[in-house]
N, C-alpha and C positions, 0 to 999 in steps of 0.2 A: 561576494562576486557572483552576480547571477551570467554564467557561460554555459551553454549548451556543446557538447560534445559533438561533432559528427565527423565518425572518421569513416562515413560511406564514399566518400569520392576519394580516398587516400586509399581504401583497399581496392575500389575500381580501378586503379592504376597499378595494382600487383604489377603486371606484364614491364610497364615505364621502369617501376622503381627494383625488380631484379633485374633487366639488362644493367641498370647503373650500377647495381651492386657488382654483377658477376663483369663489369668495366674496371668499378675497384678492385678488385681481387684479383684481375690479370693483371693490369698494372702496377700493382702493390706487387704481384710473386715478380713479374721483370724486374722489376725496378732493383727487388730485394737481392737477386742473381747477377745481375750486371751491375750493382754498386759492390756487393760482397768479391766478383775478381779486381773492381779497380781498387779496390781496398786493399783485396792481397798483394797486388804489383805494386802499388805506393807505398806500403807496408815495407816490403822487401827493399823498395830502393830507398827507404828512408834510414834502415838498417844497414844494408849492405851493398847499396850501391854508392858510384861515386860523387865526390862533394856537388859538383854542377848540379846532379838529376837531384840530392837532397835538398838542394836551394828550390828547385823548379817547384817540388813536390810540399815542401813546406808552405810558402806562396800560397799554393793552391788551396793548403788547408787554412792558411789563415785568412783569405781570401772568403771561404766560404763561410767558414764558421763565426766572420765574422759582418756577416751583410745578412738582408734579411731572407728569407726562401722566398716571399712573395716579388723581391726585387729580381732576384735570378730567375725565375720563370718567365717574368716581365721579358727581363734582358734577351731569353731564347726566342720567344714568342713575337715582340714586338722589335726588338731591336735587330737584332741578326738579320730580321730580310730586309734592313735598310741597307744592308751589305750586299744584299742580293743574295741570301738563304732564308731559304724557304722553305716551310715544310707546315707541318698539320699540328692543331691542337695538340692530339695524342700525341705526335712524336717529340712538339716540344717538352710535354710535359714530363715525359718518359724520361728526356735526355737529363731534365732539371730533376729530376727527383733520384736519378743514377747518380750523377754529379756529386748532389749534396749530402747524400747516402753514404758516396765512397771518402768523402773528405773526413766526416763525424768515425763512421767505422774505420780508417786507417788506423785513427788514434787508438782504436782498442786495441785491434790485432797488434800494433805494436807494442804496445804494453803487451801482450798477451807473448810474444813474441822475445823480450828484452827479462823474463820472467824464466824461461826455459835454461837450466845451470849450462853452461859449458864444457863443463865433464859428457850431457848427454852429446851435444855436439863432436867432441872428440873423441869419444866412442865411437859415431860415425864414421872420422874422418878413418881409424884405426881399422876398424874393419871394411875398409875402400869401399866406402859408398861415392857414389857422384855426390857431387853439389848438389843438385837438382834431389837428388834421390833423397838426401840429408833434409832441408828443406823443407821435403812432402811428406815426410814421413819422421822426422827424428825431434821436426822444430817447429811445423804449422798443426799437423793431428793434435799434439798436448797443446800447442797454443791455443786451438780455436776452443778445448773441452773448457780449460781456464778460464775464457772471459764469453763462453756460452751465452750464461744467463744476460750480462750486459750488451751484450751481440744482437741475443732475438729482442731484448727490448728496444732496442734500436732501431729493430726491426716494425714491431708492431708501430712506436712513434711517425716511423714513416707511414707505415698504414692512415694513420690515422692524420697525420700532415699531409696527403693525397686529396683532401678535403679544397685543398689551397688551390687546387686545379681549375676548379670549376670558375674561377677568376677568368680564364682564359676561354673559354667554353667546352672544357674536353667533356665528353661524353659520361661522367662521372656518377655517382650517388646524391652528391650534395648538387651535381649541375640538373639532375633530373628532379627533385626536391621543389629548386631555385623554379625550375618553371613551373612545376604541378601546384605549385603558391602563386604563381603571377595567373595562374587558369583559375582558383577554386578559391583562391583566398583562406585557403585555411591552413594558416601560418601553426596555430600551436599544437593540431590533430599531427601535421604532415613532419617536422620535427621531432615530438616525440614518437613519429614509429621509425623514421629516419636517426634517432640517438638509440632507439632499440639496435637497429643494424647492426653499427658501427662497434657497440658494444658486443651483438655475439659476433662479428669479424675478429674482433680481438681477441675474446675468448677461445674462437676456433682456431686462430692462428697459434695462440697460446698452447694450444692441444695440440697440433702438430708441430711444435716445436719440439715439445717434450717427448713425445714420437720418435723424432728423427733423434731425438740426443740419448733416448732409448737403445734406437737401432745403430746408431754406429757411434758413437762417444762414451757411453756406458761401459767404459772397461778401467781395470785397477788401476793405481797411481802407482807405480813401484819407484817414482821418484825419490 
């Protein structure tokens, strides 16, 4: 294979290719915030609310999880302002990746949730705690340490399925990539420092996962 190398026009574009990244990386942290509470409200009505909202909520999940991500993006982005909504790349993309975030992630937390003995609950209830207070403290804290590790990889997946955006033209890593190729032609230079990214993204997300489970989940099991 005689190919010459030149990855001088791909490092001339530092400046291009970290706004895309630090695009990804806000994106990817909302996304990951605003899918993880509709997770825990879906979570909860799928447990303990009643039958109606468990039908609504079920739908939802099978709905999602079982269509494609590129389809539902589509669907915010191009379909919705046939309806007359309207809104931006970013916010489509934002609301599609919360969405599909919290439908995948319900399913854990509630395993993580349906996992927690009953006895701790009725300890709860014994020493008058609220509902609420049970909940936050007696049945989502041990849930969420539970199913941690399967949580942040879900996480990171979304990171790195954020990729699918650029379909749309959000402002992204792979959408800034996509053009610095259509200006310089240099498809296999600008990918492989583009698959470096993505990789320490992950890694670093990886590291502050362990961080935060460090700082607040790292405590005994006396279950």
């Amino acid at each position: 294979m005689n190919y010459t190398f030149q990855f001088g026009d791909v490092f001339a574009a530092w400046p291009l290719l970290l706004r895309g990244t630090w695009n990804t990386i806000e994106l990817s942290l909302l996304a990951m915030l605003l899918g993880l509470v509709v997770a825990i409200v879906c979570a909860w009505g799928k447990t303990a609310g009643p039958k109606p909202l468990r039908f609504v909520i079920n739908a939802y999940i099978e709905l999602i999880r079982n269509t494609p991500f590129l389809v539902q993006l589509f669907f915010f982005f191009f379909a919705l302002p046939a309806l007359g909504l309207r809104w931006s790349a970013y916010t489509a993309a934002l609301t599609a990746l919360v969405i599909n975030l919290g439908a995948y992630a319900t399913e854990i937390i509630r395993a993580g949730i349906e996992s927690i003995p009953k006895g701790q609950i009725e300890a709860g209830l014994a020493l008058n705690l609220k509902r609420h207070e049970i909940f936050r403290f007696v049945i989502l804290k041990p849930a969420l340490k539970a199913i941690y590790p399967a949580l942040t990889s879900q996480f990171i997946l979304l990171m790195l399925s954020s990729a699918v955006v650029s379909a749309i033209s959000a402002d992204d890593l792979t959408s800034v990539a996509a053009n610095l190729q259509s200006q310089t032609f240099r498809s296999f230079e600008i990918y492989i420092v583009v698959a470096g990214i993505y990789l320490l993204l992950a890694l670093s997300f990886s590291a502050l996962f362990r961080l935060i489970y460090k700082a607040s989940l790292n405590y005994p099991d006396r279950r």
